[in-house]
PADRENTOR-569042 format. One line per 4 residues: number of its first residue (from 1); their letters; for each residue x, y, z of C-alpha. Coordinates in steps of 0.5 Angstrom, whole numbers, m for minus. Layout:
N
NUM) a) X,Y,Z ~ ...
END
This chain:
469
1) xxxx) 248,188,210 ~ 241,192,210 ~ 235,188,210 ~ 229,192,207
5) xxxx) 222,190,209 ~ 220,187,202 ~ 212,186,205 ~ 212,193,206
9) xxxx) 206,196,201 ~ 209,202,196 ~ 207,208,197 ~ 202,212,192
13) xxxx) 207,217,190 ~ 215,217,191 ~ 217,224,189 ~ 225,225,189
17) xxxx) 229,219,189 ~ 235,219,193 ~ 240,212,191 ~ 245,209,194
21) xxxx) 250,206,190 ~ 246,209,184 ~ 252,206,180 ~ 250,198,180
25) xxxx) 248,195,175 ~ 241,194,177 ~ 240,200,180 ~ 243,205,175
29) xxxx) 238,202,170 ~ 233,204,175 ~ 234,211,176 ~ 235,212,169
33) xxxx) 227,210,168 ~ 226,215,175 ~ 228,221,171 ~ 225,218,164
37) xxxx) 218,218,168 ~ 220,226,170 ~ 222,224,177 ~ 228,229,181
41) xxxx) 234,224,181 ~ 240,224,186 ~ 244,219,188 ~ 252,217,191
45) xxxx) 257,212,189 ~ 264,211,192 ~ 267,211,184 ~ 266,216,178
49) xxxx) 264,211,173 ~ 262,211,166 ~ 253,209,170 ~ 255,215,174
53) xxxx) 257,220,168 ~ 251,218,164 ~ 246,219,170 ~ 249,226,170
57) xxxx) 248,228,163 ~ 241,226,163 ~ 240,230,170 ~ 242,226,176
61) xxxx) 246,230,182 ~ 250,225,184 ~ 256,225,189 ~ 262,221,191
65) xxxx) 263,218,198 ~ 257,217,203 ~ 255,223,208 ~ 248,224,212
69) xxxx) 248,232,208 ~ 247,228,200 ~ 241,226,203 ~ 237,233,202
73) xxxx) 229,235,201 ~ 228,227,198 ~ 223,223,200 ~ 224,216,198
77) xxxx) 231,212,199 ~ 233,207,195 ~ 238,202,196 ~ 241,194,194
81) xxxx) 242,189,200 ~ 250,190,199 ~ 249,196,203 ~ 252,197,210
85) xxxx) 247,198,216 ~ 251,203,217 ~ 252,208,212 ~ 250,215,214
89) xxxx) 245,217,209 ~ 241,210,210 ~ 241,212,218 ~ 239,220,216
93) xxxx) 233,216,212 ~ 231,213,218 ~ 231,218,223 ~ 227,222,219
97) xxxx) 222,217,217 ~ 223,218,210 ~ 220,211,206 ~ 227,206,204
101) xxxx) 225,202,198 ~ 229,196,196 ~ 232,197,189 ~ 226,192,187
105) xxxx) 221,195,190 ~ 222,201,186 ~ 223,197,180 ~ 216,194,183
109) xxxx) 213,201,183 ~ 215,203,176 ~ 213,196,172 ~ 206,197,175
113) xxxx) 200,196,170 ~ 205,193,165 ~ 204,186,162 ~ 211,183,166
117) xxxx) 215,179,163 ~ 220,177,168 ~ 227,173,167 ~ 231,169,172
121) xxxx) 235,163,173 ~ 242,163,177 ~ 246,164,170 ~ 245,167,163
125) xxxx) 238,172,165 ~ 242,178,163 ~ 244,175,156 ~ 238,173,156
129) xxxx) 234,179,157 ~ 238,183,152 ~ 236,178,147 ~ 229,178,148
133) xxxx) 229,186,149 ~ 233,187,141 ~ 228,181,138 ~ 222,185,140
137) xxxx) 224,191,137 ~ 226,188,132 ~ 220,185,131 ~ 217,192,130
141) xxxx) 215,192,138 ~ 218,197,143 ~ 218,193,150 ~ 220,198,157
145) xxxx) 226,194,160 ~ 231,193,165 ~ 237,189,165 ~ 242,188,169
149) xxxx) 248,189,163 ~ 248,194,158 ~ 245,191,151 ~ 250,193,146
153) xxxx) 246,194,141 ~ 242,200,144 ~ 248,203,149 ~ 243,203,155
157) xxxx) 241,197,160 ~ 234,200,161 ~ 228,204,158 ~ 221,205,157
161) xxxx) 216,203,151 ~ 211,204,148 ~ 209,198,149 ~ 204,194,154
165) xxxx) 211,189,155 ~ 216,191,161 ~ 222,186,160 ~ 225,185,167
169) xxxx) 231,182,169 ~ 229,179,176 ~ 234,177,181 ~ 233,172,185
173) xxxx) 239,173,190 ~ 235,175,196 ~ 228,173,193 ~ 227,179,191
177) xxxx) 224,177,184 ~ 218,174,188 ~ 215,181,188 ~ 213,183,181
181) xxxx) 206,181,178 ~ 210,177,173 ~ 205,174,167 ~ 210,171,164
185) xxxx) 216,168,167 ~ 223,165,163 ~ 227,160,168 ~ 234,158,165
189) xxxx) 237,155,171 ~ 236,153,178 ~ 243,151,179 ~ 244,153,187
193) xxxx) 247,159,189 ~ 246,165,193 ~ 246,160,199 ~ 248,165,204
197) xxxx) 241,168,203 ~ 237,161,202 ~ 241,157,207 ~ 240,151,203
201) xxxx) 239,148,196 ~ 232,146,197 ~ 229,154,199 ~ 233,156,193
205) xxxx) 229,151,190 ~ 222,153,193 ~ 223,160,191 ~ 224,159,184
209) xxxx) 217,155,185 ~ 213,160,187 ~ 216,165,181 ~ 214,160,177
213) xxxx) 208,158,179 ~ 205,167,180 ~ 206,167,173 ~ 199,169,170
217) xxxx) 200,166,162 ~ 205,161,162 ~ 214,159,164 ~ 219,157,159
221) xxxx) 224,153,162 ~ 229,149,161 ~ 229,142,159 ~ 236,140,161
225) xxxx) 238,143,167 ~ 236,139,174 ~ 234,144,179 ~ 229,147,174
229) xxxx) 226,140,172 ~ 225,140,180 ~ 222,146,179 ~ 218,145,173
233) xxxx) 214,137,176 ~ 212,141,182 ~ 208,147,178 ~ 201,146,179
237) xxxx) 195,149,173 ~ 201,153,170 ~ 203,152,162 ~ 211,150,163
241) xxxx) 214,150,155 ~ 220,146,156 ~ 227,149,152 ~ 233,145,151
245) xxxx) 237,138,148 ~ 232,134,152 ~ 229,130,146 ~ 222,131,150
249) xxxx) 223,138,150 ~ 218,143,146 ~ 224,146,143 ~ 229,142,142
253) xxxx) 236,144,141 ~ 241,141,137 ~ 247,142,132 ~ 251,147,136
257) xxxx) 257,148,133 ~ 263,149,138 ~ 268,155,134 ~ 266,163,133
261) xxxx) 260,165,132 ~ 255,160,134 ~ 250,157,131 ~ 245,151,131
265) xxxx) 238,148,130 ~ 232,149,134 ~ 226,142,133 ~ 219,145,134
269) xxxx) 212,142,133 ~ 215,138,127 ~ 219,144,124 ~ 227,145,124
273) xxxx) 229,153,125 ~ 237,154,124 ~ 239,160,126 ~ 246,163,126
277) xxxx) 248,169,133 ~ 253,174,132 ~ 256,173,139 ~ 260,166,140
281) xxxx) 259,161,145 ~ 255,154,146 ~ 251,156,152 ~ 248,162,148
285) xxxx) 245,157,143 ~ 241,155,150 ~ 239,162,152 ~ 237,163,145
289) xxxx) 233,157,145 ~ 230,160,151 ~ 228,167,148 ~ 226,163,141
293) xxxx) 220,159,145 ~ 218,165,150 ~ 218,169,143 ~ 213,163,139
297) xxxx) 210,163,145 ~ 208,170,144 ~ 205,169,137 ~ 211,172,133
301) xxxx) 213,167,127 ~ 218,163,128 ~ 224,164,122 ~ 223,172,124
305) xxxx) 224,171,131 ~ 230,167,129 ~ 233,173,125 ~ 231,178,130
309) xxxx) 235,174,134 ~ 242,174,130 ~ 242,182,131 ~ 244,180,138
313) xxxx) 250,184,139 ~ 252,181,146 ~ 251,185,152 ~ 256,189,158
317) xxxx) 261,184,161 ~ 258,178,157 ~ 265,176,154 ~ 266,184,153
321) xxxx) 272,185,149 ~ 276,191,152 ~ 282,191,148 ~ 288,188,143
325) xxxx) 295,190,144 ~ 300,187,140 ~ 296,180,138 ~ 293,179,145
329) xxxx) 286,180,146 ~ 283,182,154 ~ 276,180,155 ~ 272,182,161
333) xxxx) 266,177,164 ~ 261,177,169 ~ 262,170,171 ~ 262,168,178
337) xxxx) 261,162,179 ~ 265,155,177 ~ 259,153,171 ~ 259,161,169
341) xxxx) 267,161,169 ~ 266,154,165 ~ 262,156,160 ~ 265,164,160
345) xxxx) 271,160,159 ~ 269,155,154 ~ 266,161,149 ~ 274,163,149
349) xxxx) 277,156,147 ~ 271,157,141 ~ 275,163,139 ~ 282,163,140
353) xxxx) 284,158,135 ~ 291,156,137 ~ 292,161,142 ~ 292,160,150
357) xxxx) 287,162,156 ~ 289,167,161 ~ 285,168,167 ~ 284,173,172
361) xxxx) 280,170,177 ~ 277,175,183 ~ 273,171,188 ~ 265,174,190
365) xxxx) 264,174,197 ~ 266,170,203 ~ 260,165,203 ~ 262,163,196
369) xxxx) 270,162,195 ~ 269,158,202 ~ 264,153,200 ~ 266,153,192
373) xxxx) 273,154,192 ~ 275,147,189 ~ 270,148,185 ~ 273,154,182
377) xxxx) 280,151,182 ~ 278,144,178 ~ 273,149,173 ~ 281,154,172
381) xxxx) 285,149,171 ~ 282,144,167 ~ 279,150,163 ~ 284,156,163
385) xxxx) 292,156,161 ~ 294,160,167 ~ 290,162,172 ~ 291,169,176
389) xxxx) 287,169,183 ~ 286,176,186 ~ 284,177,193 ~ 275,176,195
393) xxxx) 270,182,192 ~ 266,181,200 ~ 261,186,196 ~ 255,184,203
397) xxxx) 259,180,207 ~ 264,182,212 ~ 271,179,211 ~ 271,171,214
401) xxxx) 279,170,218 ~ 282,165,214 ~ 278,167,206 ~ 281,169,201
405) xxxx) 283,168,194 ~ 289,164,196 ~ 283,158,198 ~ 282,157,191
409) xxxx) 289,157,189 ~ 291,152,193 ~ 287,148,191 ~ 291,146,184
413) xxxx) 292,141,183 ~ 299,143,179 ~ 301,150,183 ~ 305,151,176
417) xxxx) 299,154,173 ~ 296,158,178 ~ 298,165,182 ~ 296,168,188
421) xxxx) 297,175,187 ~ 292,180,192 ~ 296,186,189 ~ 293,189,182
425) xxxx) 299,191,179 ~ 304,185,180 ~ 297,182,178 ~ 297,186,171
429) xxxx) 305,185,170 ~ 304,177,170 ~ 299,176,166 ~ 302,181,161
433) xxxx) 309,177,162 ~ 306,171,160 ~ 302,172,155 ~ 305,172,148
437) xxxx) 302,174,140 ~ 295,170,140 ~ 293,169,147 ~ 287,171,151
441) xxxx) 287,174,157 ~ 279,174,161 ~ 278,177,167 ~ 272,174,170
445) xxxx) 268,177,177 ~ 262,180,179 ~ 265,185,182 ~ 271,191,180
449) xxxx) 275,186,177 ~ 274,190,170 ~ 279,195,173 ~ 284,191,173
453) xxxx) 284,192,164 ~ 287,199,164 ~ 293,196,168 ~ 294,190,164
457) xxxx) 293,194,158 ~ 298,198,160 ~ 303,192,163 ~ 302,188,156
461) xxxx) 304,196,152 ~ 310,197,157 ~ 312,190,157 ~ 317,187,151
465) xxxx) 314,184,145 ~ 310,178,146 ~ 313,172,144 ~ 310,168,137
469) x) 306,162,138
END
């Protein structure tokens, strides 16, 4: 994968702005405010996805497959570190000179001279982001923002406002967040990942310290998680206000109810503030408190931030109900690792009431199924019914010999409820045999494993009615 020179200094001027891969999640955003800002926007994808469609209807030429010619008359080349060293229009940037920008470093350009409120953590920071964004505009503000998933709300994942706030996702998996001017900085958890970039847990750690402690005004954190009170005890002369069940944090977390919609209770500074979300699961209740600390911080009264916060309606890939046939519901997430996989998973147990949790697991890269395969196992079979294991999403990495979805599915310790299915549509077919009336089916990955849904849609309309629970 590309390895872009994130110390190099930005040019003045971008003019046209060629992306490869310009229907990822964190770089359709991007672009989006590229041609918001009035810039000439080209771009190529392998698929022709919804990103690419609505890029297209506000301007962008956009091609599908990869060839040297799309290049053009563009003057700057923004890529992902997902892309290969040898894609032709990365190697004809180089050739002729033209500057090559990591999707951060145009990020970077684009939020200069706004006050940055930067969210980053190894789960949760998309919802997260789209919570703070809709409790801002709700509050009467109109923050610039990018997120790495739609916020449902407002259909769109980025936009520039009126406002000085600019409300950024900041991904941590290549320390790429450590660019930005951040002046306040929101940690939901340093839970260890990314370690085919970091190489140990302890530089993963080292990383989150140094976002931490460039943030200019203060950084909520977590109360609870172990990583980011690793991170907190060595950040020196920054203002840290802790979130979560810890009896000591600043905003403390309790009575959070487990089945629909969740609701719960936040303790600040002698006061109790209740609040009732839109969306279900009990690790929303933990984001929520993150973003209602962020928003006092700010100065917003507390019972308003609360309300704002209840018009959440959720975001893209994040327990995304993608439809019903014939009593079983399929949902879609982004999880993608086994403590996004449990909490994606126990936020289906809230709301399935009698029915069974079918999984549909794709793996996301080598590095992560061959290290975490049993944990992903154990997570599946305590957490789901039946388990679905799909062949590795490698997205940056090479194939390992030997790695593949049947590592995590070996694991089971009951092979009765886990099946190995590399083909999609053997796949489709045997989620939708099992399923019957009251069910839920969950696909759960990072990469494309949502384009499974129309064949497991598809299956469950072909297949005979489901059996009655």
């Amino acid at each position: 994968m590309i390895k872009p020179d994130l110390e190099m200094e930005l040019p003045a001027e971008l003019g046209a702005v060629h992306f490869v891969g310009i229907g990822g999640s964190g770089m359709s955003g991007i672009a989006r405010l590229f041609l918001e800002a009035g810039h000439r926007v080209t771009g190529s994808d392998l698929r022709d996805t919804d990103a690419v469609r609505e890029l297209r209807e506000l301007g962008a030429q956009i091609w599908i497959g990869h060839d040297a010619s799309h290049l053009g008359d563009a003057d700057t080349l923004v890529v992902t570190g997902a892309l290969w060293v040898e894609n032709p229009e990365y190697q004809e940037a180089l050739r002729r000179g033209i500057p090559v920008l990591h999707r951060s470093q145009a990020l970077n350009w684009l939020i200069r001279g706004h006050r940055t409120i930067s969210i980053a953590g190894a789960h949760g920071k998309s919802t997260s982001t789209g919570m703070l964004v809709t409790a801002l505009r709700e509050l009467g503000g109109d923050p610039s923002f990018v997120n790495g998933g739609v916020i449902q709300g407002y259909g769109r994942s980025a936009a520039f406002g009126a406002d000085d706030l600019f409300v950024v996702e900041a991904d941590e998996s290549d320390g790429s967040f450590l660019l930005y001017d951040t002046a306040i900085a929101l940690v939901t958890n340093v839970d260890a990942d990314h370690l085919d970039h970091y190489g140990t847990q302890q530089a993963f750690e080292d990383a989150f310290v140094r976002f931490a402690q460039n943030a200019r005004e203060f950084v909520v954190a977590s109360s609870d998680d172990p990583g980011t009170l690793a991170v907190t005890s060595r950040l020196v002369g920054t203002t840290a206000i802790t979130f979560g069940f810890a009896a000591d944090a600043d905003f403390r977390l309790h009575s959070v109810s487990h089945e629909g919609p969740v609701s719960f209770t936040v303790e600040h500074a002698g006061a109790a503030y209740s609040a009732r979300l839109a969306i279900p699961g009990a690790h929303n209740a933990v984001n929520a408190a993150g973003v209602f600390a962020l928003l006092v911080q700010l100065g917003h009264d507390p019972d308003a931030a609360l309300r704002a916060l209840e018009t959440f309606q959720g975001t893209g890939r994040r327990f995304e109900l993608r439809g019903t046939v014939r009593g079983v519901r399929v949902f879609d997430d982004y999880a993608h690792h086994p403590t996004e996989v449990a909490a994606a998973l126990a936020t289906a147990r809230s709301v399935v009431g009698s029915g069974r949790v079918i999984a549909v697991h794709q793996p996301h890269l080598y590095s992560r199924t061959q290290m975490l395969a049993g944990d992903f196992a154990e997570t599946y079979e305590r957490m789901a019914d039946h388990t679905v294991v799909l062949d590795v999403f490698g997205a940056r990495e090479d194939p390992v010999p030997g790695v593949t979805g049947a590592l995590v599915a070996e694991r089971f310790a009951d092979p009765a409820r886990v099946d190995y299915l590399p083909d999609w549509q053997s796949a489709a077919e045997r989620v939708a045999a099992i399923a019957r009336d009251g069910d839920l089916i969950m696909t759960l990955s990072c990469g494309d494993v949502y384009r499974i849904i129309p064949q497991i849609l598809g299956a469950l309309e072909a297949g005979s009615e489901p059996a009655r629970a």
